[in-house]
Structures are given as C-alpha cells and as structure tokens.
N, CA, C and O atoms as a printed pandas DataFrame, in Angstrom:
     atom_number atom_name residue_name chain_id  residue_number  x_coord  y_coord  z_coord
0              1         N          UNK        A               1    0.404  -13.817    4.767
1              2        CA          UNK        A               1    1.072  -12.597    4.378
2              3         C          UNK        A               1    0.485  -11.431    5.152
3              4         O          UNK        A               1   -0.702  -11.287    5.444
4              5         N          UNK        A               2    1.636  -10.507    5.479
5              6        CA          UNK        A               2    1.020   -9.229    6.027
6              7         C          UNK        A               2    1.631   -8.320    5.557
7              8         O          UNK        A               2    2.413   -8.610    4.651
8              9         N          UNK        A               3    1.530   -6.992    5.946
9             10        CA          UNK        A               3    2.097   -5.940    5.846
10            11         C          UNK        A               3    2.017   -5.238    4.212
11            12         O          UNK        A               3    1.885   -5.857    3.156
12            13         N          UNK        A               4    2.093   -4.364    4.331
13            14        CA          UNK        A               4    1.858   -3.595    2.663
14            15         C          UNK        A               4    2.386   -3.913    1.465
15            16         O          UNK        A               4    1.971   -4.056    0.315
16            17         N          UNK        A               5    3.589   -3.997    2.137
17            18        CA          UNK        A               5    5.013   -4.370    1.004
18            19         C          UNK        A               5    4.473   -6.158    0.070
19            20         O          UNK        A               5    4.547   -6.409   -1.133
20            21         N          UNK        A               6    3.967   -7.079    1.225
21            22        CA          UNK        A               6    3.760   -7.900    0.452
22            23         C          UNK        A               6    2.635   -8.441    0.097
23            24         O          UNK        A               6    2.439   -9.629   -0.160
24            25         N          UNK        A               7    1.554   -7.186    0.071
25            26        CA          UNK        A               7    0.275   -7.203   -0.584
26            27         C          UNK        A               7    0.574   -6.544   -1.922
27            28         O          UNK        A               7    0.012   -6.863   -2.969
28            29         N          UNK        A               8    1.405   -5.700   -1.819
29            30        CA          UNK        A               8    1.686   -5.221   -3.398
30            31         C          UNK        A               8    2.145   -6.065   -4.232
31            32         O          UNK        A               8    1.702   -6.228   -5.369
32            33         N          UNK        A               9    3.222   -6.766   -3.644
33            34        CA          UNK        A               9    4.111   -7.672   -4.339
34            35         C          UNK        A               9    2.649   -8.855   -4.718
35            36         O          UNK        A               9    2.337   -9.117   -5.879
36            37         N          UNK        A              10    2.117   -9.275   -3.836
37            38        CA          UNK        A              10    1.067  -10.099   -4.429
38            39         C          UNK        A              10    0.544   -9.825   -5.625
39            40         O          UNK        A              10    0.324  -10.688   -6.475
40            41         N          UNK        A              11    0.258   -8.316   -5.796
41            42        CA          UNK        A              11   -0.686   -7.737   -7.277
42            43         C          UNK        A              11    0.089   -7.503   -8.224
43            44         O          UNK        A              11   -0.336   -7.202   -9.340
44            45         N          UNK        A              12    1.087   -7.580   -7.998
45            46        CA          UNK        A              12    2.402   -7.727   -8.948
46            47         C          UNK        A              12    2.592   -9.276   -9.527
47            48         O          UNK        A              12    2.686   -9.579  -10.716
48            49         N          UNK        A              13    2.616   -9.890   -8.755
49            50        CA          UNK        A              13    3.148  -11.201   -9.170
50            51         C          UNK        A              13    1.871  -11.785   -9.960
51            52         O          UNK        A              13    1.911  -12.678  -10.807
52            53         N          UNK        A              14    0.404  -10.901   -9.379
53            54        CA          UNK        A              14   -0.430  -11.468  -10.602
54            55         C          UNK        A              14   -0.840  -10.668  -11.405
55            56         O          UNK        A              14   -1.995  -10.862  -11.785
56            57         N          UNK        A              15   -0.331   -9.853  -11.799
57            58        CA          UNK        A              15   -0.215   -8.923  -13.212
58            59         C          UNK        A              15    0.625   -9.627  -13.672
59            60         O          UNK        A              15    0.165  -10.638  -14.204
60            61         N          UNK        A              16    2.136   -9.482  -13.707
61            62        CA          UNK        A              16    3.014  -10.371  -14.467
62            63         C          UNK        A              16    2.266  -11.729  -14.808
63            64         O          UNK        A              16    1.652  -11.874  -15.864
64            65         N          UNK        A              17    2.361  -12.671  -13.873
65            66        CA          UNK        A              17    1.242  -14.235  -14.444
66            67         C          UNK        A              17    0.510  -14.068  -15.392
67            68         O          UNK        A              17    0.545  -14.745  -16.420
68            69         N          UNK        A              18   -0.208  -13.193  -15.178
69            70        CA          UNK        A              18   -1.677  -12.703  -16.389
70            71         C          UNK        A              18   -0.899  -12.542  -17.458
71            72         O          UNK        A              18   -0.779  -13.427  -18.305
72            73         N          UNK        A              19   -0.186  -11.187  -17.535
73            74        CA          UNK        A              19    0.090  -10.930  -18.597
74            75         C          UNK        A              19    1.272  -12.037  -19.839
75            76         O          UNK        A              19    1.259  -12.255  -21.050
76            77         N          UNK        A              20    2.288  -12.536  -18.499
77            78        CA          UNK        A              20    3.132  -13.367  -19.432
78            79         C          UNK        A              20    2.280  -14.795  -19.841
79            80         O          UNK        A              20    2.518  -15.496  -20.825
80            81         N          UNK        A              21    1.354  -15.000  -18.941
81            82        CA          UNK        A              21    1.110  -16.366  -19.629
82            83         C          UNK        A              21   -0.492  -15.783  -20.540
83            84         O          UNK        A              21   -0.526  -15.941  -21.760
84            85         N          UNK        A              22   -1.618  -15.186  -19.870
85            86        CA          UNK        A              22   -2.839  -15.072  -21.756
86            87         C          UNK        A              22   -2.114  -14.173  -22.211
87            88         O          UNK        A              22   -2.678  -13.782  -23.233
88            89         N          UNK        A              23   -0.700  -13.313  -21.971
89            90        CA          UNK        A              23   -0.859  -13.047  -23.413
90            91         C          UNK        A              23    0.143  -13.390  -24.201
91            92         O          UNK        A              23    0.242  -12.926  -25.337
92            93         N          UNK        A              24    0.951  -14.190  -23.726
93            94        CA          UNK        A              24    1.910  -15.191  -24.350
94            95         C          UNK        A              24    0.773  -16.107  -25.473
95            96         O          UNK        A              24    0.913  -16.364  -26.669
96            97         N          UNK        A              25   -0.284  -16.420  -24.578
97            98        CA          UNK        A              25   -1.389  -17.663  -25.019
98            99         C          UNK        A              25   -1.784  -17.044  -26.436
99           100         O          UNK        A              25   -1.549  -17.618  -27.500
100          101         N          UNK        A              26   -2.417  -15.794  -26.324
101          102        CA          UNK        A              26   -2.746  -14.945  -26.698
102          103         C          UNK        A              26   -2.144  -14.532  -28.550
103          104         O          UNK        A              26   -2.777  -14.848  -29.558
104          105         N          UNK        A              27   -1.281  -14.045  -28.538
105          106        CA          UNK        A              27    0.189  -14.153  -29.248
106          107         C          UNK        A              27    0.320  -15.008  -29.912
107          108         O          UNK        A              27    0.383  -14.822  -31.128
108          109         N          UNK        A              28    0.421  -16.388  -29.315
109          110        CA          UNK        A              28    0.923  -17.277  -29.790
110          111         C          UNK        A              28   -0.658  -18.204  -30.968
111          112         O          UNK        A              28   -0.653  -18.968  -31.933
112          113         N          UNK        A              29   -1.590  -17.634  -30.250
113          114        CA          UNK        A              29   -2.968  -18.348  -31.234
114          115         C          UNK        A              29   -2.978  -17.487  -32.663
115          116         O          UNK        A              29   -3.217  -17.863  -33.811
116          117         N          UNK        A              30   -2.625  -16.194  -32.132
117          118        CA          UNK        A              30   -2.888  -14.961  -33.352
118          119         C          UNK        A              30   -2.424  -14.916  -34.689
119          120         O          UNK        A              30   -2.992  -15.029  -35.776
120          121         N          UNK        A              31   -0.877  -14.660  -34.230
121          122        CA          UNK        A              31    0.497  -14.768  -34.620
122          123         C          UNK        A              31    1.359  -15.572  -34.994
123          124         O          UNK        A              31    2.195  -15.400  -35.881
124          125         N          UNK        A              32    1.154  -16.725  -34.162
125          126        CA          UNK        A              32    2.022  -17.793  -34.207
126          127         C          UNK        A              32    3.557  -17.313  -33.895
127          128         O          UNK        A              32    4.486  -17.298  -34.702
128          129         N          UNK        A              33    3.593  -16.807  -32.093
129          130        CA          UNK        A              33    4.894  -16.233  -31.986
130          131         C          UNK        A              33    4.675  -16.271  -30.336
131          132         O          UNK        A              33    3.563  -15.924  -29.936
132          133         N          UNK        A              34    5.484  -16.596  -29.542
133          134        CA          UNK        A              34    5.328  -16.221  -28.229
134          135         C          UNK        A              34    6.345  -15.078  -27.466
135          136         O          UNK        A              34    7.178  -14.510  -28.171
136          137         N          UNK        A              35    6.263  -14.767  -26.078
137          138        CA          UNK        A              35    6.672  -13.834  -25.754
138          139         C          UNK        A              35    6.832  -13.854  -24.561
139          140         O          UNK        A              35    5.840  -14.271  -23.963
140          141         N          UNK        A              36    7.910  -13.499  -23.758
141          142        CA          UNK        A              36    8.301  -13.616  -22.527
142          143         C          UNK        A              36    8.547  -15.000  -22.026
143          144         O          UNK        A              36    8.752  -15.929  -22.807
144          145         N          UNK        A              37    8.523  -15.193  -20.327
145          146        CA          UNK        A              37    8.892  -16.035  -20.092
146          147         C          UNK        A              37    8.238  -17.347  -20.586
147          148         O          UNK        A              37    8.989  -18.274  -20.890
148          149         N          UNK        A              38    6.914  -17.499  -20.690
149          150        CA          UNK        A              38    5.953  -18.627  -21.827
150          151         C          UNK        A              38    6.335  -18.946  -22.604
151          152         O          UNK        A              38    6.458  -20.115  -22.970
152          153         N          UNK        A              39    6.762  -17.640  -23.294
153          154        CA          UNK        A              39    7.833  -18.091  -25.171
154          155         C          UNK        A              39    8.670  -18.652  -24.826
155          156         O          UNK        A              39    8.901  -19.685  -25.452
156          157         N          UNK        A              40    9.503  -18.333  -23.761
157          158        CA          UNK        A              40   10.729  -19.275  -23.446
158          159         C          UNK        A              40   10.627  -20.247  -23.316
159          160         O          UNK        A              40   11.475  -20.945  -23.872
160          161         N          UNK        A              41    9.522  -20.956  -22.493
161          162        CA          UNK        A              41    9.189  -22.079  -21.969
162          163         C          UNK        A              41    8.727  -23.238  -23.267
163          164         O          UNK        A              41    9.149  -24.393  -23.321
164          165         N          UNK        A              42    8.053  -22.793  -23.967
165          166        CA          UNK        A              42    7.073  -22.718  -25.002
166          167         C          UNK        A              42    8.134  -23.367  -26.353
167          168         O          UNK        A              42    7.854  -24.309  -27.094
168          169         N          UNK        A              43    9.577  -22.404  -26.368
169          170        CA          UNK        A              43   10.696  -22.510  -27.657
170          171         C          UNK        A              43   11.485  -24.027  -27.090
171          172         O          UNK        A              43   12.068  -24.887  -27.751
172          173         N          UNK        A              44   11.206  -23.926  -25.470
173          174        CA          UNK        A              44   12.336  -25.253  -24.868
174          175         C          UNK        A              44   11.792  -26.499  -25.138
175          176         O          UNK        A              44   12.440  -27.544  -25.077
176          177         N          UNK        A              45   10.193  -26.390  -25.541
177          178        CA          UNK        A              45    9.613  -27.745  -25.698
178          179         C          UNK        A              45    8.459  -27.681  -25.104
179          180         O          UNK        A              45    7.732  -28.535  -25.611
180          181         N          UNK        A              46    7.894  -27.076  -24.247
181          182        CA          UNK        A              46    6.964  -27.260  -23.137
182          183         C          UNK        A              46    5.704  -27.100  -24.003
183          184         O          UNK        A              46    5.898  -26.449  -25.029
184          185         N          UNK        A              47    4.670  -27.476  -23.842
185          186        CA          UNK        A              47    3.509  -27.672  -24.610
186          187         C          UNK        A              47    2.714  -26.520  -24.801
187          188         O          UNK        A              47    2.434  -25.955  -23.743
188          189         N          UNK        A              48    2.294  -26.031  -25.763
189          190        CA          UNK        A              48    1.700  -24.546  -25.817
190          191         C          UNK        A              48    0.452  -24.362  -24.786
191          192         O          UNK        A              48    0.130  -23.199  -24.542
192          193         N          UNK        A              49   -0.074  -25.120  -24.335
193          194        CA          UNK        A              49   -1.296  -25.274  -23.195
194          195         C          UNK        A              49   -0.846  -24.140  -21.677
195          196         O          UNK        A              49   -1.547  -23.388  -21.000
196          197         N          UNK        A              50    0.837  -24.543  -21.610
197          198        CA          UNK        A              50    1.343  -24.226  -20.859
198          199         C          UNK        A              50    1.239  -22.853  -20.208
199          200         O          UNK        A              50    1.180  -22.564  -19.013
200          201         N          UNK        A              51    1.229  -21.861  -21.597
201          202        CA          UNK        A              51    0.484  -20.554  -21.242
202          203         C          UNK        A              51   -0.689  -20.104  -20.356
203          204         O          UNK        A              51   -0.767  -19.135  -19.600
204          205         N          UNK        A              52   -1.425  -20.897  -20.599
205          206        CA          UNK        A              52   -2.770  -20.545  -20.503
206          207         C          UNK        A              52   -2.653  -21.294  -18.686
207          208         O          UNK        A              52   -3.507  -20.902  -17.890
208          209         N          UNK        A              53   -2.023  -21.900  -18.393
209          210        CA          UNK        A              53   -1.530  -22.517  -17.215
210          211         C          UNK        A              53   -1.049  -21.357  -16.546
211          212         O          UNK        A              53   -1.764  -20.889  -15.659
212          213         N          UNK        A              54    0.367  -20.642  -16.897
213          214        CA          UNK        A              54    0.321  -19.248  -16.187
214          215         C          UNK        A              54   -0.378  -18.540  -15.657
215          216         O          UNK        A              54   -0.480  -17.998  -14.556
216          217         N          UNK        A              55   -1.169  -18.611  -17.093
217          218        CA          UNK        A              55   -2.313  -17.573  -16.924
218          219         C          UNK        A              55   -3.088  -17.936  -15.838
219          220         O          UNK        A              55   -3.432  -17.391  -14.789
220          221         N          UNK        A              56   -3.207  -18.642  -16.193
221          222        CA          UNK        A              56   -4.641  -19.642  -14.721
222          223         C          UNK        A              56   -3.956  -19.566  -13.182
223          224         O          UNK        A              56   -4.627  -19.856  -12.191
224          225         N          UNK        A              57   -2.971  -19.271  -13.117
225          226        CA          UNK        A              57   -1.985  -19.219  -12.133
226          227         C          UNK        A              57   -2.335  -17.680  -11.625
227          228         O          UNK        A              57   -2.967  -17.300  -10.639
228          229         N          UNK        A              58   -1.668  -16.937  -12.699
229          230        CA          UNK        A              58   -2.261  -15.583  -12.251
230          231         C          UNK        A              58   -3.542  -15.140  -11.794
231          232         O          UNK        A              58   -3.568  -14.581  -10.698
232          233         N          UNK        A              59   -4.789  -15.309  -12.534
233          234        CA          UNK        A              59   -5.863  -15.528  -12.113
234          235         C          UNK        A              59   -5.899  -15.687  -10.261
235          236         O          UNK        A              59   -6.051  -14.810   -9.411
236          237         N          UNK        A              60   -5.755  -16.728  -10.160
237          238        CA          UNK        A              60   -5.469  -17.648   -8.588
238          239         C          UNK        A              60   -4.921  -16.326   -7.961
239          240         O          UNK        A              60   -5.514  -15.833   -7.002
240          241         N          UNK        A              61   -3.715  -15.697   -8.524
241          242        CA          UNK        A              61   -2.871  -14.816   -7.212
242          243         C          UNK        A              61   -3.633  -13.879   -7.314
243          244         O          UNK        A              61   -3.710  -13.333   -6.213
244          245         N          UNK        A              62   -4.448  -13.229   -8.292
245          246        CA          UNK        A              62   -4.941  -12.161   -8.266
246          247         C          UNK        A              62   -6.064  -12.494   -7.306
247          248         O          UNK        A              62   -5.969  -11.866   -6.251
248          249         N          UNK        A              63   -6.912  -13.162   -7.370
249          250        CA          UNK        A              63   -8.057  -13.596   -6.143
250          251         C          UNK        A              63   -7.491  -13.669   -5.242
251          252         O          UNK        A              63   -8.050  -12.790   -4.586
252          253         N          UNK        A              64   -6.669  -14.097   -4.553
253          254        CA          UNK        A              64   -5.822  -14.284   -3.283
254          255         C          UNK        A              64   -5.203  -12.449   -2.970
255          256         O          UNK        A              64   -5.085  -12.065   -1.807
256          257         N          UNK        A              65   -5.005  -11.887   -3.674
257          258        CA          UNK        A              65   -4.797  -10.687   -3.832
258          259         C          UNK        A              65   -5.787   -9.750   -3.563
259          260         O          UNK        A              65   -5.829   -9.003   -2.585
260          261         N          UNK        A              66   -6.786   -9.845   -4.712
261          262        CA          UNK        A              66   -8.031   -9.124   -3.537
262          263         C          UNK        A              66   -8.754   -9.545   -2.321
263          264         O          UNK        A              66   -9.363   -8.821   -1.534
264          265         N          UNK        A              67   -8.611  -10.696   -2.290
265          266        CA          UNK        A              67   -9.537  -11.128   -0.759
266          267         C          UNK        A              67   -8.398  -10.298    0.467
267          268         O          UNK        A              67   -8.645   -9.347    1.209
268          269         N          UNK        A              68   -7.357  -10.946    0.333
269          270        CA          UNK        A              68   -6.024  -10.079    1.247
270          271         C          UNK        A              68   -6.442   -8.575    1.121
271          272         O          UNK        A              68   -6.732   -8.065    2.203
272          273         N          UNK        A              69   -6.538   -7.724   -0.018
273          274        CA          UNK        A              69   -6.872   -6.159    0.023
274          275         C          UNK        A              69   -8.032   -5.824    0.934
275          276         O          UNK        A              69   -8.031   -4.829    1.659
276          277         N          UNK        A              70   -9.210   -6.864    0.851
277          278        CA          UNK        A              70  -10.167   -6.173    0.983
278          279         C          UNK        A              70  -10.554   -5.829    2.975
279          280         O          UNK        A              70  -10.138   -6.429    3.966
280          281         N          UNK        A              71  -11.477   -4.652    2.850
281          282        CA          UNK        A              71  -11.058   -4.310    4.509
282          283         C          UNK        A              71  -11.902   -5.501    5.184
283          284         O          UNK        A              71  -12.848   -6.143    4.727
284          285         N          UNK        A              72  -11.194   -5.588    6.521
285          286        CA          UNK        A              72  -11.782   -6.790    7.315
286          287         C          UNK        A              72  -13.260   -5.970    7.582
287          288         O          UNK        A              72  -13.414   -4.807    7.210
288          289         N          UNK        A              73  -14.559   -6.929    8.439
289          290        CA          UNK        A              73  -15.208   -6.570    9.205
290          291         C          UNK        A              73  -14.862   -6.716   10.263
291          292         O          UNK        A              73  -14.255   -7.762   10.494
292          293         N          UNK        A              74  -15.097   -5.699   11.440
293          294        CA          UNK        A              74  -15.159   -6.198   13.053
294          295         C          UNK        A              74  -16.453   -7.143   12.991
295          296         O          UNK        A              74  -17.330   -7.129   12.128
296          297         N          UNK        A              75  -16.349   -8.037   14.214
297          298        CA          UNK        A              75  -17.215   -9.130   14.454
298          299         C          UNK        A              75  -17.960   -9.104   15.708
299          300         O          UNK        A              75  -18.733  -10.021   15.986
C-alpha cells in the first residue's frame, strides 16, 4: 500500500474491526445482546467466539497500520 488515501483507509478498517468485533464481544458477555455486523453474524448462527475473531483481526490491521504510518529511516 501507498499513498495517503490508503493509509487512512487502513486506520479505518481497524477501528471499525476493533470496535464491531470487542465490542460486539463485549456486549454480548455483559448484556447478553450483540451489535453490528458480529450481532449479525452471531443471530445467523456463527459461534459467539467469532467476535473476538474480528476483534483479533482488527488488532492485526491496526499494527500493519502503524508500522505503514511510521516515518522511514534513511540508511
């Protein structure tokens, strides 16, 4: 990936992850209720673990996200 446009989109796509899947996870331990796309996933059958799978997903883009942000060194 290069260019600005899809370094943002990277920190985007792992905010959303984070947020729909721990706090779908989240929600759903508390409450006993899920939310967003997880809940969806979650109401179709998919195993409640599944969240926390998002989540772990997001995690991943967000690291891939800052290593990409951060400034190079010259060598």
């Amino acid at each position: 990936m290069s260019g600005r446009g899809s370094r943002t989109a990277l920190w985007v796509l792992a905010a959303l992850f984070l947020v729909q899947g721990f706090g779908s996870a989240v929600t759903e331990a508390a409450w006993h209720s899920s939310f967003g796309v997880s809940g969806i996933l979650v109401g179709m059958g998919a195993p409640v673990w599944s969240s926390w799978v998002i989540g772990g997903v997001g995690v991943i883009l967000l690291a891939c996200a800052t290593a990409v942000s951060l400034p190079r060194r010259p060598r």
